[in-house]
C-alpha positions as CSV (number, residue, x, y, z in Angstrom):
1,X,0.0,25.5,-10.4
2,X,0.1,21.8,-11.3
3,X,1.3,20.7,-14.7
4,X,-1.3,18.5,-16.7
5,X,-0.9,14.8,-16.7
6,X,-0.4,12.6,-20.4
7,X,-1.8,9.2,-20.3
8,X,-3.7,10.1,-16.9
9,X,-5.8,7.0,-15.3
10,X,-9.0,8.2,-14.2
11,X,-10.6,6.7,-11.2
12,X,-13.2,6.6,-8.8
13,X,-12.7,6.6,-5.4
14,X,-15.1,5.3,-2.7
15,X,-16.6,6.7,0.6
16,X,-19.5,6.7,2.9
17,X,-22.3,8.6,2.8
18,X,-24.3,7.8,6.0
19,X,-21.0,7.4,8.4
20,X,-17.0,8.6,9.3
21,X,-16.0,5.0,8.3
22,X,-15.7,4.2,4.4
23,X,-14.6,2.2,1.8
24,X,-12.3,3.9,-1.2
25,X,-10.6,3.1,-4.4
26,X,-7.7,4.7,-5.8
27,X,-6.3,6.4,-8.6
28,X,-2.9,6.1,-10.7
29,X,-0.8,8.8,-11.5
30,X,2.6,8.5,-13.9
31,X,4.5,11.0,-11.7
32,X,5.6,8.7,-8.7
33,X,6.5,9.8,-5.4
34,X,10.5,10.8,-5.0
35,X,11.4,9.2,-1.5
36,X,14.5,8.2,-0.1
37,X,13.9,4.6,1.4
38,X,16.0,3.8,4.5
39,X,15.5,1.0,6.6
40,X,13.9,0.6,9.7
41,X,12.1,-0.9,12.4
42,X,8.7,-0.5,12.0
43,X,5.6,-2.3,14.0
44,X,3.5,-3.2,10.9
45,X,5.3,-6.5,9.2
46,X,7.3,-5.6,6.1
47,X,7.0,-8.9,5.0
48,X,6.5,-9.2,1.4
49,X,3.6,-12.1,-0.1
50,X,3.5,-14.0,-2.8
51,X,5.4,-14.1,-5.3
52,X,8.3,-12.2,-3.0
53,X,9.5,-15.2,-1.3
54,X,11.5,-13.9,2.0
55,X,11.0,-10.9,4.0
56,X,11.9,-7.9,3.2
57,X,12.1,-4.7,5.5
58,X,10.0,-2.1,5.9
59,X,11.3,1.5,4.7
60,X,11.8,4.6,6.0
61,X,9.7,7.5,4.2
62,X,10.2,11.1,4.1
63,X,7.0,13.2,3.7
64,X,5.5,15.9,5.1
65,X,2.2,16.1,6.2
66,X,0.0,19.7,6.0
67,X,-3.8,20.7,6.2
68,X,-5.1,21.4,2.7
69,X,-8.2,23.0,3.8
70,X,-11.1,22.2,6.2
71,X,-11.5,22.5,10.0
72,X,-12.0,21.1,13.3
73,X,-15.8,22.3,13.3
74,X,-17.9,20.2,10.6
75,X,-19.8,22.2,8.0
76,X,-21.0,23.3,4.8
77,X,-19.0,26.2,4.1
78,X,-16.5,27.4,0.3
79,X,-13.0,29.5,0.8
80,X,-9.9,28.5,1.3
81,X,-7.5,26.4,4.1
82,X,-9.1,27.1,7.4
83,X,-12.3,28.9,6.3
84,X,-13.6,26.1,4.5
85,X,-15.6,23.4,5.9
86,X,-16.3,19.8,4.9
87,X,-18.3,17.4,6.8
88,X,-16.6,13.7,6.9
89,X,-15.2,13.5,3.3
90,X,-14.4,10.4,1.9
91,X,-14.5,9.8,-2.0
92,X,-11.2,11.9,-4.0
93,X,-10.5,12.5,-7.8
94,X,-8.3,14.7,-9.8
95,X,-9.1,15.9,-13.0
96,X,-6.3,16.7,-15.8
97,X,-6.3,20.4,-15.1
98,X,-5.1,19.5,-11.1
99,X,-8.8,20.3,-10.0
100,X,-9.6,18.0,-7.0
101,X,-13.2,16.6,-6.5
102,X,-14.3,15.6,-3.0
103,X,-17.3,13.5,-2.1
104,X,-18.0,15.4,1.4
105,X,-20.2,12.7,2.8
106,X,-22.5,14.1,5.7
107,X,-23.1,16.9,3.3
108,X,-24.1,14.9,0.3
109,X,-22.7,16.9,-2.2
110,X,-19.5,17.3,-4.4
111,X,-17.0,19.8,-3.6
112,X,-14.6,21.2,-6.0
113,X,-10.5,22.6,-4.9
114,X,-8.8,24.3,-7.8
115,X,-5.3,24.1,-8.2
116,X,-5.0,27.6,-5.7
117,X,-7.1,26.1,-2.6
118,X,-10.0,27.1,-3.3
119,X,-13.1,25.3,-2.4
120,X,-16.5,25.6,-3.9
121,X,-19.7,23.6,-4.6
122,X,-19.8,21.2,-7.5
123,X,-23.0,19.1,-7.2
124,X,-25.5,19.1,-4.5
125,X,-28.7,16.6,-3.0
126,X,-26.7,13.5,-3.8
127,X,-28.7,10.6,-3.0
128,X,-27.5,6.8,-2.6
129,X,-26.5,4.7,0.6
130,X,-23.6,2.6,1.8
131,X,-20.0,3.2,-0.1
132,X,-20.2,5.8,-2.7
133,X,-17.7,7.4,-4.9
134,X,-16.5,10.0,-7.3
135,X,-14.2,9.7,-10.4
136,X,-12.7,11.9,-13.5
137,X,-12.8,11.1,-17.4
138,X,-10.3,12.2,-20.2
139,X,-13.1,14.7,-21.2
140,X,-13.8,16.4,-18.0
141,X,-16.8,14.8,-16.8
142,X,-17.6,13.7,-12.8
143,X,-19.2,10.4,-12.4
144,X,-21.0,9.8,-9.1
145,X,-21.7,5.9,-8.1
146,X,-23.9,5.4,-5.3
147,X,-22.3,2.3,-3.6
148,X,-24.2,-0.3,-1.1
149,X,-27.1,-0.8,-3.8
150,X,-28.7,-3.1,-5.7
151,X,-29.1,-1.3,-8.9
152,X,-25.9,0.3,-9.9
153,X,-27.2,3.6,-11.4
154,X,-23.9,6.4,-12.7
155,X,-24.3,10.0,-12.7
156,X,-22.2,11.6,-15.0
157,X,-21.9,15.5,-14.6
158,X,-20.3,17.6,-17.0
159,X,-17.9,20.2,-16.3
160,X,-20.7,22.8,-15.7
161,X,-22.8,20.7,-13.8
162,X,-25.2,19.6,-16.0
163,X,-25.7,15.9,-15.4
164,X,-27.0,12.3,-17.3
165,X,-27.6,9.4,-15.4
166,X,-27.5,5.8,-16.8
167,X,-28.3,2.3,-15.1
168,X,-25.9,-0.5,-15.1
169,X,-27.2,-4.0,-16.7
170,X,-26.0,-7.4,-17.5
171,X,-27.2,-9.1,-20.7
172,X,-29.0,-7.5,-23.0
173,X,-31.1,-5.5,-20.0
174,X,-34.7,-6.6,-19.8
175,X,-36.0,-8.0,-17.1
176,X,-34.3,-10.4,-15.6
177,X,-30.6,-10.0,-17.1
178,X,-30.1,-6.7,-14.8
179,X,-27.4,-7.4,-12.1
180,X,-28.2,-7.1,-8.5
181,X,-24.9,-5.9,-7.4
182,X,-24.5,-6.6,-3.2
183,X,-22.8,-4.0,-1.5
184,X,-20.3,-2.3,-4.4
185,X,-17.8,-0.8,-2.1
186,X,-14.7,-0.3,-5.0
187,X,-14.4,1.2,-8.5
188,X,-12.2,2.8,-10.8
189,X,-12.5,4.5,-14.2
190,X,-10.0,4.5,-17.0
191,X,-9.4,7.1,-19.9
192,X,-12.3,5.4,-22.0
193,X,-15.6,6.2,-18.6
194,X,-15.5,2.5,-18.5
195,X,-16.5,2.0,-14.5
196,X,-14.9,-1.0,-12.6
197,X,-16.7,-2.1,-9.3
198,X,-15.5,-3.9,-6.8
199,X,-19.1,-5.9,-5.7
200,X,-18.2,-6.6,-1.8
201,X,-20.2,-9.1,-0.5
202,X,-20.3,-11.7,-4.6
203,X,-16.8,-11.0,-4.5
204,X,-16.1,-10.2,-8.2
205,X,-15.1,-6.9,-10.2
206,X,-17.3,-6.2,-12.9
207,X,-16.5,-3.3,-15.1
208,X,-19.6,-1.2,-16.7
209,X,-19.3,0.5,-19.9
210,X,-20.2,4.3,-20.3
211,X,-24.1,2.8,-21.8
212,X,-24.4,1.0,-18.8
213,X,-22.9,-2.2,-20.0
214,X,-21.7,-4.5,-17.2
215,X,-19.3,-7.4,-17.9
216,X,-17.8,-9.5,-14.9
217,X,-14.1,-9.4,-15.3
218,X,-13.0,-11.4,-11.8
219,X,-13.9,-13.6,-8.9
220,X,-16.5,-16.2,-8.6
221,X,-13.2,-18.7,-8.4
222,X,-12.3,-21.2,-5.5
223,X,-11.9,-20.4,-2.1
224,X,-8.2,-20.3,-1.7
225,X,-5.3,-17.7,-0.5
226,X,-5.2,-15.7,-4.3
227,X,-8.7,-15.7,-4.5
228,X,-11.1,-12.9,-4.3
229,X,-12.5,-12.0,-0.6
230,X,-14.5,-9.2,-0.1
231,X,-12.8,-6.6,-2.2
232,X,-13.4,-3.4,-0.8
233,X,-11.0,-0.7,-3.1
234,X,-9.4,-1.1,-6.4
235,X,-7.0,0.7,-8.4
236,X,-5.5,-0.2,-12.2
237,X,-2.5,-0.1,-13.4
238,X,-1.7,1.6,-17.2
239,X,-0.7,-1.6,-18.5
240,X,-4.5,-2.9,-17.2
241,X,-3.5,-5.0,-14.5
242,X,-5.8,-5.0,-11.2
243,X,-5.2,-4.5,-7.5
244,X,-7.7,-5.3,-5.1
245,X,-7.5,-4.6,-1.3
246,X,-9.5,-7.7,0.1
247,X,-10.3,-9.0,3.8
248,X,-8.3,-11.7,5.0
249,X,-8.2,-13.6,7.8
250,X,-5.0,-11.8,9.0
251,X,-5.8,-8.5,8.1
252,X,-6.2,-6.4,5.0
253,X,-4.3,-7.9,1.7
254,X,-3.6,-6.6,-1.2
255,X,-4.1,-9.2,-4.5
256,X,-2.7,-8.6,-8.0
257,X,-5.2,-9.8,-10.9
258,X,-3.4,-10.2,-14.5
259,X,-4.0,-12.1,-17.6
260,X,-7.1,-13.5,-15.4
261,X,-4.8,-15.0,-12.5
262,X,-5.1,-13.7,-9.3
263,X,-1.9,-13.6,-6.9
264,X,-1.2,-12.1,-3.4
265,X,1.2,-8.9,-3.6
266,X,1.3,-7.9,0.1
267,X,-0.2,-9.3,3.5
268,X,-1.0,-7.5,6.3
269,X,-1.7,-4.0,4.7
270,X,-3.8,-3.0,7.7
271,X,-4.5,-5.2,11.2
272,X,-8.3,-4.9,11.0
273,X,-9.9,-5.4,7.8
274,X,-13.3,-4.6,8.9
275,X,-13.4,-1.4,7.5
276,X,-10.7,0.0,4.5
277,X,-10.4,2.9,2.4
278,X,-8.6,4.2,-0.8
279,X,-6.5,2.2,-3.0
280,X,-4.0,4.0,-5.1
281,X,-1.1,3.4,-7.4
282,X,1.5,5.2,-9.0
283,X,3.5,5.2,-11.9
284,X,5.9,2.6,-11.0
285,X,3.6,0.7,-9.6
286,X,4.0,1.9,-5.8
287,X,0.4,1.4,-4.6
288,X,-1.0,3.4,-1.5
289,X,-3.5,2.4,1.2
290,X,-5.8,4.5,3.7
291,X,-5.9,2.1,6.5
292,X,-9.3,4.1,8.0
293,X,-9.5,1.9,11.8
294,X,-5.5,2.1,12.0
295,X,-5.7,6.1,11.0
296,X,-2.1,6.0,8.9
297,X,-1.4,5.6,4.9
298,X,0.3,3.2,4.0
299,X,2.9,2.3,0.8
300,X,3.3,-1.1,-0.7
301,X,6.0,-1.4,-2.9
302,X,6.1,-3.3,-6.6
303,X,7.9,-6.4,-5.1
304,X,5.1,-6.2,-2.2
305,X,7.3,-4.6,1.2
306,X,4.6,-2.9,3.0
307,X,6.1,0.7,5.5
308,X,3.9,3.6,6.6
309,X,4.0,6.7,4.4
310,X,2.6,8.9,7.2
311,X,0.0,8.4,11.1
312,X,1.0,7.2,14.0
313,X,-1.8,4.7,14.4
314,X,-3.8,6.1,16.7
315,X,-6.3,8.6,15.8
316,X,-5.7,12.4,16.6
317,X,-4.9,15.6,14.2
318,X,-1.5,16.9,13.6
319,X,0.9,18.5,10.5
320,X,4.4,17.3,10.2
321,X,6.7,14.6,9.6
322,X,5.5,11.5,8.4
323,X,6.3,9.7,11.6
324,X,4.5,12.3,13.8
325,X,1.5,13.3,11.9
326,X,-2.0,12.2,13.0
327,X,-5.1,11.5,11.0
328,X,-8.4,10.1,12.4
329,X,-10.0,7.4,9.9
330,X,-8.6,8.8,6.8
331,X,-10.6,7.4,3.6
332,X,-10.7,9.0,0.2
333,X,-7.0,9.4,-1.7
334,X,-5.7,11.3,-5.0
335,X,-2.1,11.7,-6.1
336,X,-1.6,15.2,-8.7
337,X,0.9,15.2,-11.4
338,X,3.9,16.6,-9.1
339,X,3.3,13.1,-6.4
340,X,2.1,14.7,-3.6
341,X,-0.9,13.0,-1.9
342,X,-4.3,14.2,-1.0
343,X,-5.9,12.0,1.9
344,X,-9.1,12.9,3.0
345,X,-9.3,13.3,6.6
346,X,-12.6,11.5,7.6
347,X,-12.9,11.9,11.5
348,X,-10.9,15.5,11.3
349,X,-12.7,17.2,8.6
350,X,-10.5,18.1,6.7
351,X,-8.6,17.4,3.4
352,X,-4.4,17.1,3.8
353,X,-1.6,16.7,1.7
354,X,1.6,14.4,2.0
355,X,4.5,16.5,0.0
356,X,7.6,14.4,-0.4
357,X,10.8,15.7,1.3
């Protein structure tokens, strides 16, 4: 039974709806991961960006990897480990009481894992294209933001279901001040149900109140290496700062916005940036990245040193080590109160859990 969080950061983390590939954002949780970092080699560049000036190596992490729940065989089906059955889920969120909330894609509908493994149905008949996503509030509620869209429109479900849905605007929200978003693929909630979006393809992050409320917050700056490209995922800290997983032309980066600056924490997160998933961050600031085409997780560290957490690299399904496990496009991530992390295997069906050693 997981202990409830104080000071939790909600968030909403993003998938697809129409295909195995997607797009996430991540949470934060103030119970960090307990590794024990020892150097070594490691193929993907532990290099650390701006403002770490040298290169610093990548580290050795010691996790264990297990299956959750879900199975080879795609379906719609409740129970628990094996006997339950998702269909490509992407989009992950924990709620205070250690319930997890999955955005089971090909199924459109919301699935709910208490705290015992136990998977039911939450919400059904979801509609929405492109990147979509699920988040938690202080109170209880499940929001549900259709991503890829023009018109940002929130459903917010209560505990028991019931839901309210409310449209996103600029201005004062007559005609003509409402925001055409293009391609939101990112957001993240905080303790309050304000929504922050991560609009792909205007590069900005806009962050929309719970009456629909929409107030740009970054981007629209000059091209340049620390500004905004295509954010796909975001996560905030609980001191407010930003992180944004952007495409760059050497891969996936991750960029730090703060007091309205934006600066480069990490380079070459992920080799191809064409298609990301979840960002997440922890209480000391150690953020986590789904690389979906590169099927691993992977840790970025406060002072930017990037090291795989858990995959191989190349897609296939297997418990175990860190260094052994497999995972095929892995998308949606959540971390619960005692640090272990939930990563929602896309291509494999199933949800699994990284337990530190």
């Amino acid at each position: 039974m997981m202990k409830k969080r104080s000071n939790l950061v909600f968030s909403l983390i993003l998938a697809t709806l129409v295909s195995v590939g997607c797009d996430v954002a991540g949470k934060e949780d103030p119970h960090p991961l307990s590794f024990i970092p020892t150097p070594y080699p490691s193929a993907l560049s532990g290099t650390a960006a701006s403002p770490i000036p040298t290169a610093a190596p990548a580290l050795k992490l010691k996790v264990t990897v297990s299956t959750l729940a879900g199975g080879e065989v795609p379906g719609m089906q409740n129970g628990t480990g094996a006997n339950a059955r998702f269909n490509a889920p992407g989009s992950m969120a924990i709620d205070a009481a250690g319930n997890l909330f999955v955005l089971d894609s090909q199924n459109r509908a919301i699935r709910k894992i208490s705290p015992a493994g136990m998977v039911s149905a939450f919400a059904s008949n979801l509609s929405g294209d492109g990147e979509s996503g699920i988040g938690t509030d202080a109170a209880g509620n499940v929001y549900f933001v259709p991503g890829g869209s023009f018109r940002m429109s929130i459903t917010r479900f209560s505990s028991n279901g019931e839901s309210q849905s409310y449209q996103a605007f600029f201005g004062d929200g007559k005609d003509g001040t409402r925001e055409a978003f293009d391609h939101a693929m990112g957001g993240i909630s905080d303790p309050a149900g304000n929504v922050y979006v991560a609009d792909s393809m205007n590069s900005f992050i806009d962050r929309i109140s719970p009456n629909g409320q929409a107030t740009r917050i970054a981007g629209g700056g000059l091209d340049g290496i620390s500004s905004l490209s295509s954010p796909i995922s975001i996560a905030i800290a609980s001191d407010g700062t930003l992180f944004s997983a952007n495409r760059g032309d050497d891969g996936m980066r991750i960029l730090k916005i703060a007091g309205g600056q934006v600066s480069v924490l990490a380079e070459g997160v992920a080799q191809y940036p064409g298609t990301g998933g979840a960002l997440a961050i922890d209480g000391v600031g150690n953020l986590y990245y789904a690389d979906t085409v590169g099927h691993r997780i992977q840790m970025i560290s406060p002072q930017g040193v990037v090291s795989t957490l858990a995959g191989m690299g190349t897609a296939g399904f297997g418990d175990g080590s860190g260094e052994t496990a497999q995972f095929n496009q892995p998308c949606g991530l959540a971390v619960d109160n005692t640090g272990n992390v939930y990563v929602a295997d896309s291509g494999n069906h199933r949800i699994r859990k990284i337990s530190p050693n």
